[in-house]
MARLUMDREN-208002 format. One line per field, with one value per residue (C-alpha): residue number from 1; residue in three letters; x, y, z. Coordinates in Angstrom, 2 decimals. Layout:
N
num	(NUM	...)
residu	(ala	...)
x	(X	...)
y	(Y	...)
z	(Z	...)
//
This chain:
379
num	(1	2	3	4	5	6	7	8	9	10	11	12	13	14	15	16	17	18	19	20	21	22	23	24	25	26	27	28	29	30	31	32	33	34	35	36	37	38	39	40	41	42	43	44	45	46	47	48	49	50	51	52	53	54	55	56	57	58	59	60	61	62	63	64	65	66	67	68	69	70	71	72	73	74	75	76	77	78	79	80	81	82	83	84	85	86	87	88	89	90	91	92	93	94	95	96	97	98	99	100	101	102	103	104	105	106	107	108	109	110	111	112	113	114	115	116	117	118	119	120	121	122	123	124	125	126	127	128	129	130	131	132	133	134	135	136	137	138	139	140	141	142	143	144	145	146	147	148	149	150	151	152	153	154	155	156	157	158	159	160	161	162	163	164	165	166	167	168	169	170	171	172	173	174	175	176	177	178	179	180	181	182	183	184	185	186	187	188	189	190	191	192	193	194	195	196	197	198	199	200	201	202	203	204	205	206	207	208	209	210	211	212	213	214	215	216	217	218	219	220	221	222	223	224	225	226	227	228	229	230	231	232	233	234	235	236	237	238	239	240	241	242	243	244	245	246	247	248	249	250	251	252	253	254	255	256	257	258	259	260	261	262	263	264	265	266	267	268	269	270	271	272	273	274	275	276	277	278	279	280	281	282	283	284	285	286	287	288	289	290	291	292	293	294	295	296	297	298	299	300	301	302	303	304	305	306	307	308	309	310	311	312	313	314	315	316	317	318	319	320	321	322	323	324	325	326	327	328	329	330	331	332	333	334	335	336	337	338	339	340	341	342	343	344	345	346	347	348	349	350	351	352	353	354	355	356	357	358	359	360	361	362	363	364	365	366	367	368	369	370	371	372	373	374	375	376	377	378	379)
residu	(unk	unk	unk	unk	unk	unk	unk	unk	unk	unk	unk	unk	unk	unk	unk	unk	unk	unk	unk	unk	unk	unk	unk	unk	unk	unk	unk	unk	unk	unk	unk	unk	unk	unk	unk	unk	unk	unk	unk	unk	unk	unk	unk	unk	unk	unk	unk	unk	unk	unk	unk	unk	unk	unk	unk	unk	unk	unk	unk	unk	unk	unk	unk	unk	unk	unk	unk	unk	unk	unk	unk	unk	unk	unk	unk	unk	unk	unk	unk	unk	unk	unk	unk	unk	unk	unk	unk	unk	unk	unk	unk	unk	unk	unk	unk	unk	unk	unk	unk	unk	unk	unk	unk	unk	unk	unk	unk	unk	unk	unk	unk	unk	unk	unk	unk	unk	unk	unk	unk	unk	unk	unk	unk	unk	unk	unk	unk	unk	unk	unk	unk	unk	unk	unk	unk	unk	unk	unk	unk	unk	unk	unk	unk	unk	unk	unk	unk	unk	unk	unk	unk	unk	unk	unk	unk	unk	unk	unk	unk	unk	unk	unk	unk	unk	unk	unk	unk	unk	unk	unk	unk	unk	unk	unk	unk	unk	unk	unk	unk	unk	unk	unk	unk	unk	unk	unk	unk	unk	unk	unk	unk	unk	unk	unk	unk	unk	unk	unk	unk	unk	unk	unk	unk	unk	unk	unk	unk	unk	unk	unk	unk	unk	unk	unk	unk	unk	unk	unk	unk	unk	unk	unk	unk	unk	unk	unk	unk	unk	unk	unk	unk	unk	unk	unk	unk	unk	unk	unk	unk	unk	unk	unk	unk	unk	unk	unk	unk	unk	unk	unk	unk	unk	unk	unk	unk	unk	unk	unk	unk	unk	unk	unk	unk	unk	unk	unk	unk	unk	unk	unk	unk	unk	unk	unk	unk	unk	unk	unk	unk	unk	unk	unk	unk	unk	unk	unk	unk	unk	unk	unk	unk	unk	unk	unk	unk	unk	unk	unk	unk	unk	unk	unk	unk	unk	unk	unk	unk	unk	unk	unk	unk	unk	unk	unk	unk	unk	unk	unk	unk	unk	unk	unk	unk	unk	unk	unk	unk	unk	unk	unk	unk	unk	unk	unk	unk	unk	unk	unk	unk	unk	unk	unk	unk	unk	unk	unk	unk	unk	unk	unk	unk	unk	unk	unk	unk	unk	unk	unk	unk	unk	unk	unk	unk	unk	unk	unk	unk	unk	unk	unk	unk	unk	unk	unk	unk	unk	unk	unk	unk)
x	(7.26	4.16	2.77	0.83	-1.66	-3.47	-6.29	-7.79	-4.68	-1.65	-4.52	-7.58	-10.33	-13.65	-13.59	-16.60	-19.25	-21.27	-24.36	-27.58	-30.77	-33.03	-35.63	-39.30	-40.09	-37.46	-36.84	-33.09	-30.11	-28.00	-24.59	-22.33	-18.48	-16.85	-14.92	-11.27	-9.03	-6.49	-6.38	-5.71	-3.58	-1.51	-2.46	-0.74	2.42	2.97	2.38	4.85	7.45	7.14	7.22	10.30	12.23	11.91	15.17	16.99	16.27	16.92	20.70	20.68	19.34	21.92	24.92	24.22	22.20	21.78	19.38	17.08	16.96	16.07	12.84	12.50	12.29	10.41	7.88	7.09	7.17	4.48	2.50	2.25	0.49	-2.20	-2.76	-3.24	-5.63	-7.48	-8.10	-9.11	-11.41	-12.42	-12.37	-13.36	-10.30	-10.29	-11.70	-11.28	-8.25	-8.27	-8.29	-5.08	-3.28	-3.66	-2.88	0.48	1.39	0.47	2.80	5.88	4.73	3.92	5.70	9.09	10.44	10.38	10.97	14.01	15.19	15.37	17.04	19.86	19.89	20.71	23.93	25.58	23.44	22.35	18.90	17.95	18.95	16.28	13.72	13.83	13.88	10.49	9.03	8.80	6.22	3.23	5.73	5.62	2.09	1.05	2.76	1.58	-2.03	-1.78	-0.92	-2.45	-5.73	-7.67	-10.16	-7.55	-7.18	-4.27	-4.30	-1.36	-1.28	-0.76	1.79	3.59	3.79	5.60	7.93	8.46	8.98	11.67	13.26	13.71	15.38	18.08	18.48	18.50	21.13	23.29	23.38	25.35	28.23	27.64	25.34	26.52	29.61	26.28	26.18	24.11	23.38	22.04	20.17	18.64	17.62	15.40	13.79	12.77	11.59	9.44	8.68	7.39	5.08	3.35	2.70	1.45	-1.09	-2.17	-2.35	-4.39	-6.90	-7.65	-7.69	-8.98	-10.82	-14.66	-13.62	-15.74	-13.25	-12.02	-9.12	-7.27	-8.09	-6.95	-3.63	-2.88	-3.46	-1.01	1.70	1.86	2.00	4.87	6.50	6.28	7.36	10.80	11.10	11.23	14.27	16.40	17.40	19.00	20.47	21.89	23.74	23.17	24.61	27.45	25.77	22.63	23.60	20.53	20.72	20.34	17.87	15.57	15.65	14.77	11.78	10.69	11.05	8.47	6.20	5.77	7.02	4.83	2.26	1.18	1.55	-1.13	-3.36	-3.09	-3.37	-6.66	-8.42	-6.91	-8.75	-11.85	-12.18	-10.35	-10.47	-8.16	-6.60	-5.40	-4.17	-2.41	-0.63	1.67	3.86	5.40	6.27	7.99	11.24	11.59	11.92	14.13	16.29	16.42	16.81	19.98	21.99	21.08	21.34	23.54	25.61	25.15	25.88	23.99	24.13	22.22	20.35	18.86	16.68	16.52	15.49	13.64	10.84	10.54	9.80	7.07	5.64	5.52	3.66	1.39	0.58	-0.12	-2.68	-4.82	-7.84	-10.00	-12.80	-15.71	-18.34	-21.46	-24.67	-26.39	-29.68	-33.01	-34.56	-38.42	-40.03	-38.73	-40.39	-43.03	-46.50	-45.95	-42.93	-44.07	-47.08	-44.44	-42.45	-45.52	-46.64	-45.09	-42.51	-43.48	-40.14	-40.18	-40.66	-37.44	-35.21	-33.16	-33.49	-30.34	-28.37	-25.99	-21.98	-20.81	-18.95	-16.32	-16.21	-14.01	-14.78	-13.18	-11.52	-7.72	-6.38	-2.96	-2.73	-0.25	1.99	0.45	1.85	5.14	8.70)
y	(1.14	1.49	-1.06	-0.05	1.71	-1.71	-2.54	-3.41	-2.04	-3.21	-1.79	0.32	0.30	2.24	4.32	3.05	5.84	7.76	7.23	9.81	9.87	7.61	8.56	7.94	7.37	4.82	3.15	3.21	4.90	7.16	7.16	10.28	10.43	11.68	15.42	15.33	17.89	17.50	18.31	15.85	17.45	17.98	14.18	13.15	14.88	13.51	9.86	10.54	12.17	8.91	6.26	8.53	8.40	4.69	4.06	6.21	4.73	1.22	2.77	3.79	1.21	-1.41	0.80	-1.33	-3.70	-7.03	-6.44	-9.46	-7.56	-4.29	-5.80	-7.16	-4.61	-2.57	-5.33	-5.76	-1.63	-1.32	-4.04	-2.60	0.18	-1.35	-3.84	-0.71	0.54	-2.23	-2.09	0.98	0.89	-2.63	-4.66	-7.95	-9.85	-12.42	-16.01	-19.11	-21.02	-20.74	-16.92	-17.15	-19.28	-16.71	-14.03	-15.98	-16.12	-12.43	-11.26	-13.24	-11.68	-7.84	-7.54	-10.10	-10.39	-7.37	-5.66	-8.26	-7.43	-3.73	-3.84	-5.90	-4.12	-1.12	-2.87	-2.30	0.41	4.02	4.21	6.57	3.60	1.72	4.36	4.42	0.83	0.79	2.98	0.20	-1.53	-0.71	-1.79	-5.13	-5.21	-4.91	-7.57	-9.75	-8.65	-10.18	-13.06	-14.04	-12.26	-12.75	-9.96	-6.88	-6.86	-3.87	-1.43	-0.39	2.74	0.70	-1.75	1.35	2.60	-0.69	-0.09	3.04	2.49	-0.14	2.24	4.19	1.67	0.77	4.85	4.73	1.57	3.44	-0.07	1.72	1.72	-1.27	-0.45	3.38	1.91	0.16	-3.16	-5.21	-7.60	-5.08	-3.31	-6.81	-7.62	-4.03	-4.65	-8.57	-6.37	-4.80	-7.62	-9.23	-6.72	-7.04	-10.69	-10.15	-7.93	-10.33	-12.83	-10.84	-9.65	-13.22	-15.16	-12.49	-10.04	-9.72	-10.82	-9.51	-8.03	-4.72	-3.52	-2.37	-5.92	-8.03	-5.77	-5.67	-9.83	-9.51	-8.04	-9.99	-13.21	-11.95	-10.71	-14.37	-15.47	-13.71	-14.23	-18.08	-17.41	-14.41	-16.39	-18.86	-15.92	-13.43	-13.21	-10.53	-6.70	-5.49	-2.19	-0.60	3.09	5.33	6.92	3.36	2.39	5.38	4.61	1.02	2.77	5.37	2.72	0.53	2.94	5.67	3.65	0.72	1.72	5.35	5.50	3.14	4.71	7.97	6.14	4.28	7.17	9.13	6.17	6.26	9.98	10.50	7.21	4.93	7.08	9.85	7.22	5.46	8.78	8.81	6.42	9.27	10.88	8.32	8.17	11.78	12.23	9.41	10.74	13.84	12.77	10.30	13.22	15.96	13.65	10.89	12.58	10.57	10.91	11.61	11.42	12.59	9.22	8.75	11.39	11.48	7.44	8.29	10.96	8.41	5.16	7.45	8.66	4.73	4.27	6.32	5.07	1.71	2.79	4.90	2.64	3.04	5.10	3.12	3.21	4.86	2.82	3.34	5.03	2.50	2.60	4.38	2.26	-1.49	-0.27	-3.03	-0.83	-2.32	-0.82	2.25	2.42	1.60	4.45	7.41	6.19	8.54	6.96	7.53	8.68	5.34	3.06	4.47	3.65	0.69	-2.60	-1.67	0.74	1.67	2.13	5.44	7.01	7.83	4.31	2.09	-1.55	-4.27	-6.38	-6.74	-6.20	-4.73	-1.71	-1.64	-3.29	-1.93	1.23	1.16	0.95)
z	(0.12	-1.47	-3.01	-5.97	-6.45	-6.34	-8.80	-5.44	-3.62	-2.83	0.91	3.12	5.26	6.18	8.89	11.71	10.50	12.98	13.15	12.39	13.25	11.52	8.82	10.28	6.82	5.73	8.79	7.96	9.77	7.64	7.91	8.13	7.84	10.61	10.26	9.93	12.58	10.06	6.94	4.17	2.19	5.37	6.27	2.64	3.34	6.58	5.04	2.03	4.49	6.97	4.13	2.33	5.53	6.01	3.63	6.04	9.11	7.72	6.51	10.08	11.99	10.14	11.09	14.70	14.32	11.19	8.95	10.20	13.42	12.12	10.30	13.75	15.42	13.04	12.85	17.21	16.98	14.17	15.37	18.85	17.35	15.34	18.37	20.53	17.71	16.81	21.21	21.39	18.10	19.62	16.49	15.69	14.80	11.42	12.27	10.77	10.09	6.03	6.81	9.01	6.57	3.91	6.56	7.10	3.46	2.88	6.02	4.20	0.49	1.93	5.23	6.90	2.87	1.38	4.94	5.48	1.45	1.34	4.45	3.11	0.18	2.17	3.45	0.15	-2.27	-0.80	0.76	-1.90	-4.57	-2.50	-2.31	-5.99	-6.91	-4.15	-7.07	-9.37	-7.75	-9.69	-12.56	-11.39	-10.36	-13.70	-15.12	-12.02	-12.53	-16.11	-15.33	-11.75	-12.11	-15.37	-15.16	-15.25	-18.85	-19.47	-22.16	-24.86	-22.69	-19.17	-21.49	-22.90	-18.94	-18.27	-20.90	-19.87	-16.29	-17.37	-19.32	-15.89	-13.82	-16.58	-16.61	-12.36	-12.50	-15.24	-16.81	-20.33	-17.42	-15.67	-12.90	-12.35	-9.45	-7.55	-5.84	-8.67	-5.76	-3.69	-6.32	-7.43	-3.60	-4.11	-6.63	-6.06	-2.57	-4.88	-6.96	-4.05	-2.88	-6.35	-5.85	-2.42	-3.24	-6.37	-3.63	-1.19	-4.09	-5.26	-1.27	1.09	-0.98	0.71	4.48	7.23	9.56	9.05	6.97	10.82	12.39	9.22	8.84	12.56	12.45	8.95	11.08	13.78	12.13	10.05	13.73	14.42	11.53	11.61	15.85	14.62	12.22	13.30	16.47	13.60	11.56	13.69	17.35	19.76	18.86	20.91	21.39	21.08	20.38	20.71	17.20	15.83	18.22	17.90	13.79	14.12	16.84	14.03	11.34	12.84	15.15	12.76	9.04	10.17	12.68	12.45	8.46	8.09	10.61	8.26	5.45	6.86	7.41	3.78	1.39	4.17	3.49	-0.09	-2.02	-2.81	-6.18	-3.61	-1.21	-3.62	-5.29	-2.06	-4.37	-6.13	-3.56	-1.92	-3.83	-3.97	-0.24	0.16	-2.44	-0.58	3.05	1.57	-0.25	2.37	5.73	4.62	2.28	0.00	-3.68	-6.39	-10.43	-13.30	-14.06	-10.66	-10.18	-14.03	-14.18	-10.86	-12.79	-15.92	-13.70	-12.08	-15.24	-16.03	-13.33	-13.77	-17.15	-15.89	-13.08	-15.56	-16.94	-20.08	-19.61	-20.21	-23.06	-22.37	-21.87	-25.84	-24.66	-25.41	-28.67	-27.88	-30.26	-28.84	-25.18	-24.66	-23.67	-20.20	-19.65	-21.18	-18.45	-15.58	-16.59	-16.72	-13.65	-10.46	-7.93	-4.86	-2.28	0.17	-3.36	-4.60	-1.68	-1.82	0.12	1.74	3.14	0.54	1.22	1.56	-1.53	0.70	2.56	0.41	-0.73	1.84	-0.48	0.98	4.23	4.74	3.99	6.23	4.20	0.84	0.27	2.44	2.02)
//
């Protein structure tokens, strides 16, 4: 899924900056991004491909296994990974018990309940139904941002992108014709997967926004509290398979290891090196490879409105994630420059006067105001 292109997102974290040598002059220790083998375009692909393929292994996974269990499963697998790279990083995990609560809450909101949804969902609607409704997301963020956080004021243009977007998913549903032949109750379990994924994030951004751990430490913590959470309930909601056929068990292993675990370790180091705006364009490409992978590997069917519905909910999104540019500064009136002022300014700045008390961030190292990126922008 991706969760929106948060205001925040929604998602990730600075990559640990190599140090240079320090300036005799300063005293300070510049900081220097390190160099990518990969490139990110290529890096960007990979994550849309990974994230689009998610709906399929969740159709696959629940050909053997409940749905519970394939969150499960996808859950311990993507956990495993972030452990293993929050070890070898050797990150400071969150502390504090106020910290963990809000961890807990987030891993229900971002991770075991949208997880747990779309993978019912995909028990009655195609997986490219579900890739689509996962599109909506910024949709709902939106209108969650208005309410829950009182600084994000939107513009007609982000409100017309809402409009819009809706305008998609009645098109995707074929609602003129009663839902197109579609479960509603599957379709409605996608989208409140969605749904929830915007109040997560609105959640995260107002309870765990400035934390000191890293994004990796606070999303690997995120994940394994929601692995907990749903080893405490599946137990009470499922019984053990009767098989475990490999083609179902290597899905539910992709779903979580690559969906889950890898994904976010791309998508860590995109924002690091990109920004969060090219990290968070990976939504829109989401639903088009799921669409894809369901009619070409699935066989599944496909009509007009979907993709059709499919390229207006995008364009709604993006509507809602542009912002206002803002005013520029009016430039100072010569004449209301008190003389003292006017002396400061003719007098020269010398180079070690103009540096700042601090080390400034890095353009290219992103703010850490939410954790889970792992959850953020996934399926």
């Amino acid at each position: 899924m991706t969760a929106p292109a948060e205001p925040r997102t929604a998602a990730s974290a600075p990559v640990s900056p190599t140090p240079a040598s320090s300036s005799p002059r300063s005293g300070r220790t510049s900081r220097r991004i390190p160099r990518r083998t990969v490139d990110w375009r290529i890096r960007f692909a990979a994550l849309g491909l990974v994230w689009g393929f998610s709906f399929l292994f969740m159709k696959v996974g629940n050909e053997a296994f409940a749905p519970l269990q394939v969150t499960l499963g996808r859950m311990v697998f993507g956990t495993a990974v972030l452990a293993v790279a929050v070890a070898v990083k050797r990150e400071r995990l969150p502390r504090g018990p106020r910290v963990w609560l809000h961890l807990a809450v987030a891993a229900v909101l971002l991770n075991a309940l949208p997880f747990s949804l779309f993978a019912y969902s995909e028990q009655t609607i195609p997986s490219m139904l579900a890739g689509i409704c996962n599109a909506a997301t910024p949709l709902f963020s939106m209108l969650v941002s208005v309410v829950a956080l009182s600084e994000d004021r939107p513009s007609r243009q982000r409100f017309a992108g809402v409009g819009l977007g809706f305008i998609g998913v009645l098109t995707v549903l074929g609602a003129w014709q009663g839902f197109s032949g579609q479960d509603p109750k599957g379709t409605i379990m996608a989208l409140t997967a969605a749904f929830s994924y915007a109040v997560g994030w609105a959640y995260v951004r107002r309870t765990l926004s400035g934390t000191d751990s890293s994004h990796l430490a606070m999303s690997a913590s995120q994940l394994s509290l929601g692995t907990a959470q749903l080893l405490l309930v599946t137990p009470f909601f499922t019984s053990m398979p009767d098989a475990y056929p490999l083609k179902s068990v290597l899905s539910v292993l992709a779903l979580g290891a690559l969906g889950t675990g890898v994904a976010f370790l791309i998508q860590y180091g995109l924002v690091a090196e990109k920004g969060p705006t090219i990290g968070s364009m990976v939504t829109y490409l989401i639903p088009i490879v799921a669409t894809a992978a369901g009619v070409l590997l699935l066989g599944e069917a496909l009509s007009w409105n979907e993709p059709v519905g499919a390229a207006v909910i995008l364009i709604g999104a993006a509507l809602t994630q542009r912002r206002p540019k803002a005013a520029p500064a009016p430039e100072p009136d010569p004449a209301a420059v008190p003389v003292e002022a006017e002396v400061r300014l003719q007098t020269p700045i010398r180079t070690e006067d103009a540096l700042p008390a601090a080390e400034p961030r890095s353009a290219a190292e992103p703010e850490a105001t939410a954790p889970a990126s792992a959850a953020r922008a996934q399926p």
